[in-house]
C-alpha positions as CSV (number, residue, x, y, z in Angstrom):
1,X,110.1,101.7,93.7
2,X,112.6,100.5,96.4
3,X,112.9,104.6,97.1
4,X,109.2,105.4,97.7
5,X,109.1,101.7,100.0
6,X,111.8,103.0,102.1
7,X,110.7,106.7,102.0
8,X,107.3,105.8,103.6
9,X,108.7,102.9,106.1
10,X,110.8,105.8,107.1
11,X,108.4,108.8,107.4
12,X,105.9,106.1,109.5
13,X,108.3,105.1,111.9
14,X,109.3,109.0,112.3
15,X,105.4,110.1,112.6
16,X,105.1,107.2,115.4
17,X,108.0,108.2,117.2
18,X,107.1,112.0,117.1
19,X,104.8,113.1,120.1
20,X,103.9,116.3,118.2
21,X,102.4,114.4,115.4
22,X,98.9,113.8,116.2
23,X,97.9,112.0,112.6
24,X,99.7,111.0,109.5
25,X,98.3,112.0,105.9
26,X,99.6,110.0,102.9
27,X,99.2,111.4,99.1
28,X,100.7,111.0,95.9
29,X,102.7,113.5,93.8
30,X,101.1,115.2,90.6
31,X,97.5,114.2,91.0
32,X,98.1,110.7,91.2
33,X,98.2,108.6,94.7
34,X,100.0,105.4,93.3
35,X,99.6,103.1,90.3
36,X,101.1,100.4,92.3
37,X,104.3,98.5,91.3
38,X,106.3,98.9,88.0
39,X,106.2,95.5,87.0
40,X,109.0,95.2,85.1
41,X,111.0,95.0,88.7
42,X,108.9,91.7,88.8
43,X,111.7,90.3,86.0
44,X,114.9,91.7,87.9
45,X,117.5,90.1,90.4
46,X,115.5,90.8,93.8
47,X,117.4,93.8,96.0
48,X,117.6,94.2,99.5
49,X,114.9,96.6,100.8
50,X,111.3,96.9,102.1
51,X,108.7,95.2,101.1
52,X,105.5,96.4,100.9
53,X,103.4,93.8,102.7
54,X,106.0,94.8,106.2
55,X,105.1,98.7,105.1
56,X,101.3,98.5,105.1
57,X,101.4,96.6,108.3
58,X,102.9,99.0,109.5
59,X,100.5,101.7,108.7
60,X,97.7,99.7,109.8
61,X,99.2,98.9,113.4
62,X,100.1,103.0,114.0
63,X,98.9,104.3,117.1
64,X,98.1,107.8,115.4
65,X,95.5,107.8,112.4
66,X,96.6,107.4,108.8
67,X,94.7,109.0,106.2
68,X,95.1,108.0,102.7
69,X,94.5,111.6,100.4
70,X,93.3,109.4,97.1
71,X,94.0,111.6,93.6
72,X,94.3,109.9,90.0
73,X,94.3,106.6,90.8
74,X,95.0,103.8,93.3
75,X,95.7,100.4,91.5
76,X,97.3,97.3,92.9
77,X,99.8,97.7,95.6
78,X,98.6,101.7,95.7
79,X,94.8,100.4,96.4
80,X,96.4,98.1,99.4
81,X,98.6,101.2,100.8
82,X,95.3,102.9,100.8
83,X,93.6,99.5,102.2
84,X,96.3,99.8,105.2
85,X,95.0,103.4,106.2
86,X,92.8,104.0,108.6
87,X,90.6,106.3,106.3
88,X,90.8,107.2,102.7
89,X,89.7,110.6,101.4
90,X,88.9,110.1,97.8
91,X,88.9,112.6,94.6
92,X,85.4,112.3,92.9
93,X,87.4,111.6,89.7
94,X,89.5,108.9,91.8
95,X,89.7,105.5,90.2
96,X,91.0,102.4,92.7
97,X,91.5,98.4,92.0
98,X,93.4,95.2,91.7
99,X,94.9,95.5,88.0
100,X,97.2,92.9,88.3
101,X,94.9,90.1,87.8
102,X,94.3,90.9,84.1
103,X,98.5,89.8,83.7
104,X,97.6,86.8,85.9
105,X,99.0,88.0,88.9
106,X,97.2,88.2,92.4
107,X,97.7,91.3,94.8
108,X,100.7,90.3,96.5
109,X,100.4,92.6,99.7
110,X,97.4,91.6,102.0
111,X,94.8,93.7,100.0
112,X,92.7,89.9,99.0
113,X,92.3,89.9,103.0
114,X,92.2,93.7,103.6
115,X,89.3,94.2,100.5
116,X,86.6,91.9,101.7
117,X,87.0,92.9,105.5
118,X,86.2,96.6,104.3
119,X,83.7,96.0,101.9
120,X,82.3,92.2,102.4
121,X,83.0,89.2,100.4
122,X,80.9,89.6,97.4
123,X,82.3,93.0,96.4
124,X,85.6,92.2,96.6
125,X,85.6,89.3,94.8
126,X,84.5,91.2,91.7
127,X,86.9,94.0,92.4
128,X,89.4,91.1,92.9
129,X,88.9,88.7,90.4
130,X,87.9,91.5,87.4
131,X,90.8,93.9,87.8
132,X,88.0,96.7,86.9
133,X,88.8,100.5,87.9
134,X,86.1,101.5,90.9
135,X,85.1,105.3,90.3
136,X,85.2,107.3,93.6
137,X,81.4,107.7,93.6
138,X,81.2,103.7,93.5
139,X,83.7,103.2,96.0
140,X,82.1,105.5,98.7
141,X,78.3,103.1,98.2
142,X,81.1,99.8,98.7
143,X,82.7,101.1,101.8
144,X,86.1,101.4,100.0
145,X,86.5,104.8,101.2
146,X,85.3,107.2,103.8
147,X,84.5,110.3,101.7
148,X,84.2,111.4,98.2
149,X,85.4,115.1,97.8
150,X,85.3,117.7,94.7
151,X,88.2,120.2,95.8
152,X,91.6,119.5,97.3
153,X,92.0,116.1,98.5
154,X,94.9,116.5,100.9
155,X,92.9,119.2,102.8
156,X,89.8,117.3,102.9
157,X,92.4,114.3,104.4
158,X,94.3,116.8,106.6
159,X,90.6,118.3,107.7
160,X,89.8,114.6,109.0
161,X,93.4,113.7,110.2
162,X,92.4,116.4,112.6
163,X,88.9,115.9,113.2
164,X,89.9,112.0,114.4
């Protein structure tokens, strides 16, 4: 939603601006990190706001680590939040991907470039082009993600936030 795009563009540019913040985690709420966009604002009169492509650039180009805390799942504009972070802490009951190819849409914020830098061409053109859910396990072999944890996610990403 409009509300979450401008709640991280403004938390990010806060976190940057704050010497006291060494690292940034981001997580979902209620076991979930994001299912990506409700696509029924794909139908409705565009708003003024963020987008997302601007806000994942801007997570990528911070100066202080971002650590993506992945619970539930990460599909489609989720996955390429979590593709903008500089590392991604993964629940071993995780699921990530690219849904929005199966309604014949392609990922619409950077994560066809992002993908197939992290985990080669080959891979992500079947994550891409499929739209299939990537368990956890599966995405620490690709590359997708840095480490595959059994207990609480946001410490695990808070534990490496620190650590880097």
């Amino acid at each position: 939603s409009l509300t979450v795009l401008q709640a991280l563009e403004d938390g990010l540019k806060r976190a940057d601006a704050d010497p006291s913040v060494k690292a940034v985690m981001i997580c979902g709420e209620n076991g979930k990190f994001s299912a990506g966009a409700d696509i029924r604002g794909f139908s409705s009169p565009k708003k003024r706001g963020t987008a997302l492509g601007p806000i994942i650039s801007l997570i990528e180009r911070s100066e202080k680590p971002v650590v993506a805390a992945i619970e539930g799942v990460a599909l489609g504009g989720g996955l390429e939040v979590a593709l903008g972070c500089h590392y991604r802490i993964a629940h071993v009951k995780a699921r990530m991907g690219l849904p929005e190819v199966t309604i014949g849409l392609l990922p619409g914020a950077e994560g066809t470039q992002r993908l197939p830098r992290l985990i080669g061409v080959p891979a992500a053109l079947d994550i891409i082009t499929t739209g299939r859910h990537i368990p956890a396990t599966e995405a620490l072999k690709l590359g997708l993600v840095d480490d595959v944890v059994e207990e609480n996610t946001i410490e695990a990403a808070i534990r490496l936030a620190n650590k880097v």
